[in-house]
C-alpha positions as CSV (number, residue, x, y, z in Angstrom):
1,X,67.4,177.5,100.5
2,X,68.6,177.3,97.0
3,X,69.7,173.3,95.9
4,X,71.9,172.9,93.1
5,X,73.7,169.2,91.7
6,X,77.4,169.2,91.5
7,X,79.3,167.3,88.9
8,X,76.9,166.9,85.5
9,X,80.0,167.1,83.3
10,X,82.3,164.1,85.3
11,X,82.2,160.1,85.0
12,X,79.7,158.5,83.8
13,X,77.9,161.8,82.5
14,X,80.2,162.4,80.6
15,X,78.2,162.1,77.1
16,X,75.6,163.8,75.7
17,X,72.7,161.9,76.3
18,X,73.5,161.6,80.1
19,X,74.1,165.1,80.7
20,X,71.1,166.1,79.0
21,X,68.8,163.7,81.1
22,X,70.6,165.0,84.5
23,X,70.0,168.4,83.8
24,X,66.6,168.1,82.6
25,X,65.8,166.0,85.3
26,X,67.3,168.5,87.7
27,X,64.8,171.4,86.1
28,X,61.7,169.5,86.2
29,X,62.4,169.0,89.7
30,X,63.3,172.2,90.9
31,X,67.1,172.5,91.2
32,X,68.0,176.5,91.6
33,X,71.2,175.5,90.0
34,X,73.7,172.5,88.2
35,X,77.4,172.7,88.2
36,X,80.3,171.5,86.8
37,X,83.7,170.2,88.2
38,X,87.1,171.1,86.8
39,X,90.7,169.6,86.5
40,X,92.2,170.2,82.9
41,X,94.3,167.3,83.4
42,X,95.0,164.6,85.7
43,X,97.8,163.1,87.2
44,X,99.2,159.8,86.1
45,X,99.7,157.9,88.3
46,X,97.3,159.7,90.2
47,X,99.0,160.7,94.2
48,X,98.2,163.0,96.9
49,X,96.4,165.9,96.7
50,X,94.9,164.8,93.5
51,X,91.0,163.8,93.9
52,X,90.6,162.1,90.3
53,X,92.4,158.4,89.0
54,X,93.8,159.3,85.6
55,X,91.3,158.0,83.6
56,X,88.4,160.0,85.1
57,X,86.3,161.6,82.5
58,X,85.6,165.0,82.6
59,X,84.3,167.4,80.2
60,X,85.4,170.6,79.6
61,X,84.1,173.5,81.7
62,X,83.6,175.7,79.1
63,X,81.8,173.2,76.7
64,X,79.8,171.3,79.3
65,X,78.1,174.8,80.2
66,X,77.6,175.9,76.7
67,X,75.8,172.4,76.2
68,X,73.7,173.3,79.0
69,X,72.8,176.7,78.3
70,X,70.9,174.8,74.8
71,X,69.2,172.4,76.3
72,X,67.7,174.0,79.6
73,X,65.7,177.2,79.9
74,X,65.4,178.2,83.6
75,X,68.5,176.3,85.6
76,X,71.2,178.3,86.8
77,X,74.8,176.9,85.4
78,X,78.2,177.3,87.3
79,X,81.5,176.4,86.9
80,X,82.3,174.9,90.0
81,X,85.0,175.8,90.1
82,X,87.4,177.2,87.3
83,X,90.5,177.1,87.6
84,X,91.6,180.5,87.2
85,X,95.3,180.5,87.4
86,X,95.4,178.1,84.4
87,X,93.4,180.3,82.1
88,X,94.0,183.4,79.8
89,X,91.6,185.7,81.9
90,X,90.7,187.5,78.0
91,X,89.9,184.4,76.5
92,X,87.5,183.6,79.5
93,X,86.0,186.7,79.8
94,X,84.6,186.5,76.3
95,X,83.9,182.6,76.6
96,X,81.9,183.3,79.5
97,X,80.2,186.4,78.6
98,X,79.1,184.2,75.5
99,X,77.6,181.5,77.9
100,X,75.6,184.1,79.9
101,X,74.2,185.6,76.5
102,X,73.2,182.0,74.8
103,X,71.7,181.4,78.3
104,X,70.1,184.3,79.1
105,X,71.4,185.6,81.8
106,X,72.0,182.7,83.9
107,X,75.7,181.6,84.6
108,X,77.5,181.7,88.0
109,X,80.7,182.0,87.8
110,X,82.9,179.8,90.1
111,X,86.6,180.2,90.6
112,X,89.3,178.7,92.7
113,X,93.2,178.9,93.1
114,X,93.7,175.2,92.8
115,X,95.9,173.1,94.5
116,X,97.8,170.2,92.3
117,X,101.2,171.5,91.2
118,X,101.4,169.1,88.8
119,X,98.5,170.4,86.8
120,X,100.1,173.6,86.7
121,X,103.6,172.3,86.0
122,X,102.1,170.4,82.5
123,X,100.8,174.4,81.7
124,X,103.7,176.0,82.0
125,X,102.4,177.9,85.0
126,X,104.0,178.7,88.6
127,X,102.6,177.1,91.0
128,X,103.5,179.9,93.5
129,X,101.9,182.6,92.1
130,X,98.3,180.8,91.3
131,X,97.1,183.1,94.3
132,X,98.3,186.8,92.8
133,X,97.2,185.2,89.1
134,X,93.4,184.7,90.7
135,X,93.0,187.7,92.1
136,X,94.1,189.6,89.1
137,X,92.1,187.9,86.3
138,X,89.5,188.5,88.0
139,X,89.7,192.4,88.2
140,X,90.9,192.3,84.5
141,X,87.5,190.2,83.4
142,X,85.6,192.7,85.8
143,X,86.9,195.4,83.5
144,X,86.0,193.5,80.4
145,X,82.6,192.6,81.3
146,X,81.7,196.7,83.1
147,X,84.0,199.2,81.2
148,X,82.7,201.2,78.6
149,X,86.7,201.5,77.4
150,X,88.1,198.4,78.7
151,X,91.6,198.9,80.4
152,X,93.7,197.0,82.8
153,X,97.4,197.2,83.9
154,X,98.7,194.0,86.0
155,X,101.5,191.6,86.7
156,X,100.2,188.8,84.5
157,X,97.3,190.9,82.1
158,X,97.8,194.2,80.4
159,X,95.3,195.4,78.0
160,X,93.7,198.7,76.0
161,X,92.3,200.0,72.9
162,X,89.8,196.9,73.4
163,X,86.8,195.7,73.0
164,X,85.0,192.5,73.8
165,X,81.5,192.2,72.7
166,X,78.6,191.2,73.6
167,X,78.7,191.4,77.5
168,X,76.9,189.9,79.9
169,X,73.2,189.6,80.2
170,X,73.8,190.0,83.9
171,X,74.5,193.4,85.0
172,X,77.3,194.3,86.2
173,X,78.2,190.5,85.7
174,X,77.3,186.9,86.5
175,X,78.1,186.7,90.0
176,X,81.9,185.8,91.1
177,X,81.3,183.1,93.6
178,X,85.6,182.1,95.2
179,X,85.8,178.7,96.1
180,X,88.7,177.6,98.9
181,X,88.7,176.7,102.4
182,X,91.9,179.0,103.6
183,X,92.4,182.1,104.7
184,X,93.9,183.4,101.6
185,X,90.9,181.8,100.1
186,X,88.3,183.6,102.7
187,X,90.1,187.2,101.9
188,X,89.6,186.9,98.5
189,X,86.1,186.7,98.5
190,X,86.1,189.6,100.5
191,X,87.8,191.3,98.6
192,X,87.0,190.1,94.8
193,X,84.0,187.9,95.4
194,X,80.0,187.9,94.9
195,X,80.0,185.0,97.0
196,X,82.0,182.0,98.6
197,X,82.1,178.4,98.0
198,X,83.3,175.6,100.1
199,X,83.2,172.2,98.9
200,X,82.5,169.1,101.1
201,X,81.6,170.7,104.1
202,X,79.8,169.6,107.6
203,X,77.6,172.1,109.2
204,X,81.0,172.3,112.1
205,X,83.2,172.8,109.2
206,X,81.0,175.4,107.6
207,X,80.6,177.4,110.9
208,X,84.3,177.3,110.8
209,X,84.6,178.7,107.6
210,X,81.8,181.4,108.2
211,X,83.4,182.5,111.3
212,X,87.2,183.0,109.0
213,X,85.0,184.7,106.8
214,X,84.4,187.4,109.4
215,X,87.7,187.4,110.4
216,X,88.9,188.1,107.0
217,X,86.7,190.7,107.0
218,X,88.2,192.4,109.1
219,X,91.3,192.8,107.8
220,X,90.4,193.0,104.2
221,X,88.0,196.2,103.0
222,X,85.1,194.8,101.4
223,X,84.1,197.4,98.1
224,X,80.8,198.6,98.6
225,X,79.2,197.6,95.5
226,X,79.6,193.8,95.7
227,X,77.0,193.5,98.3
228,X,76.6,191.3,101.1
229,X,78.6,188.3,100.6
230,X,76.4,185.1,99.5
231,X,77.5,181.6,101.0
232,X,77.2,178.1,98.8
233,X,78.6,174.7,100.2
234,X,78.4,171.5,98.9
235,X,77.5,169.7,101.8
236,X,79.5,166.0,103.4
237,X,77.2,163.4,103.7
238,X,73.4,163.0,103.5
239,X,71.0,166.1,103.7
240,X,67.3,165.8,105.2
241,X,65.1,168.6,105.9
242,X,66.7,169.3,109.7
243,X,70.5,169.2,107.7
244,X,69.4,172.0,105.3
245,X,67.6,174.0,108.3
246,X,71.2,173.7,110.4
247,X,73.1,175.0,107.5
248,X,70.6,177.8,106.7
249,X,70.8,179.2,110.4
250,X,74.1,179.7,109.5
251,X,73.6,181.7,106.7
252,X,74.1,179.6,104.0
253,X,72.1,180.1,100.9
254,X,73.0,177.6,98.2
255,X,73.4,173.7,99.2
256,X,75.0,172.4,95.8
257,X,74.7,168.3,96.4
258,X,77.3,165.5,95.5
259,X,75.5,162.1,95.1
260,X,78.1,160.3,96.2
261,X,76.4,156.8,96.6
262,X,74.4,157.1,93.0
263,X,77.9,158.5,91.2
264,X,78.4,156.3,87.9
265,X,74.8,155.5,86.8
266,X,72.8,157.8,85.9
267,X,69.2,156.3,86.4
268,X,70.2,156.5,90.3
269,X,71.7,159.8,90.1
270,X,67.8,160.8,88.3
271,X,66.5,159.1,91.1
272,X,68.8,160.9,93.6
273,X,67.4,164.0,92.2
274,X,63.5,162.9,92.2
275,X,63.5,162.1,95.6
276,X,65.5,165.2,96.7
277,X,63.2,167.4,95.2
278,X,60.4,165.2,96.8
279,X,62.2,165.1,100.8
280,X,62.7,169.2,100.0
281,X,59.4,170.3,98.9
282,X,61.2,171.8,95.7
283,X,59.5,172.7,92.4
């Protein structure tokens, strides 16, 4: 099983000298991976479905992985997950093509629909069409990143006569890993993804999600060249030895842990990591 930490960019680590001591902690010990979290903005005053109080700090995506990729040599970074609806999928493509080259090779790139309208309402974007605008940007940045002669014709994303260089270290790309816990969600990384993500998950919720998974499946055609589909959750609760052996025999390949009772100081969330690697046998 591959263990990540969730969340190095958010609260209390957000500064530079926290973030740096999380991830290097979470390299000595033998993290597979570290991620970030993503809202561009929060609602004020915060209400329902928003996760985050207004004031919650949290560090851009794209700059949070950058300052990663400088200060770490083997950790795998993700975005976990961009929000891809509220980005220019151009502009991204060639942010995150840069992040793969200054890391060499090892982003993962995490994406999700989203699901506060009043995020999208402060960008200017329709909340309805989040869904169509996901699934597109992600075939026009496949075309940036693999084309010799990059072209695309969509809804939202028209382009030709391009070029955006360097690409990826990864070949064809980082992995796509599409985050979201519905069925429009589960088709989607059928259909787009490297790999799926669901956030705060039991081992009964995951079964769940594993078994729409194979229903979408079979009503969405899988293209051959993606593979087999890889499955990351970050897990509810506490995880032992006996929780990462239930989630495994269900095919799981990627636990990426939330510390939700060391969140805000970072000594316990070094801690959190220490002993982790310690119960896990990693490193």
């Amino acid at each position: 099983m591959k263990i990540g930490f969730f969340g190095f960019n958010m609260g209390n680590l957000a500064t530079p000298q926290a973030m740096k001591q999380i991830l290097m902690a979470a390299e000595r010990c033998g993290f597979e991976s570290a991620w970030t979290g993503e809202h561009v903005v929060a609602i004020d005053p915060q209400e329902p479905p928003s996760p985050i109080v207004p004031d919650h700090p949290m560090l851009d995506t794209i700059a949070a992985l950058s300052f990663a990729a400088g200060i770490t040599l083997r950790l795998k970074l993700g975005s976990g997950i961009i929000l891809l609806a509220q980005r220019n999928p151009v502009v991204l493509a060639k942010e995150l093509a840069s992040i793969d080259v200054l890391s060499d090779g090892r982003l993962l790139f995490g994406v999700g629909v989203g699901y506060v309208q009043g995020e999208f309402d402060a960008m200017g974007i329709p909340f309805n069409e989040r869904g169509a605008r996901v699934s597109e940007h992600i075939e026009a940045m496949r075309a940036l990143w693999t084309q010799d002669k990059p072209e695309f014709e969509g809804r939202f994303t028209a382009f030709q006569g391009i070029q955006s260089k360097p690409g990826p270290v990864q070949t064809p790309h980082p992995p796509i890993i599409i985050g979201g816990m519905s069925p429009p969600a589960y088709r989607r990384a059928i259909r787009h993804g490297n790999g799926w993500y669901g956030f705060n998950q039991s081992v009964e919720a995951t079964s769940e999600s594993i078994a729409g998974l194979k229903i979408a499946s079979a009503d969405v055609e899988r293209p051959t060249e993606l593979g087999k589909l890889s499955i990351s959750i970050t897990p509810k609760g506490a995880v032992d030895a006996d929780t990462v052996k239930r989630f495994e025999d269900l095919g799981v390949e990627r636990l990426i842990l939330l510390p939700r009772g060391a969140r805000g100081q970072t000594e316990l969330m070094e801690r959190f990591i220490e002993e982790t690697a310690t119960q896990l046998g990693l490193g």
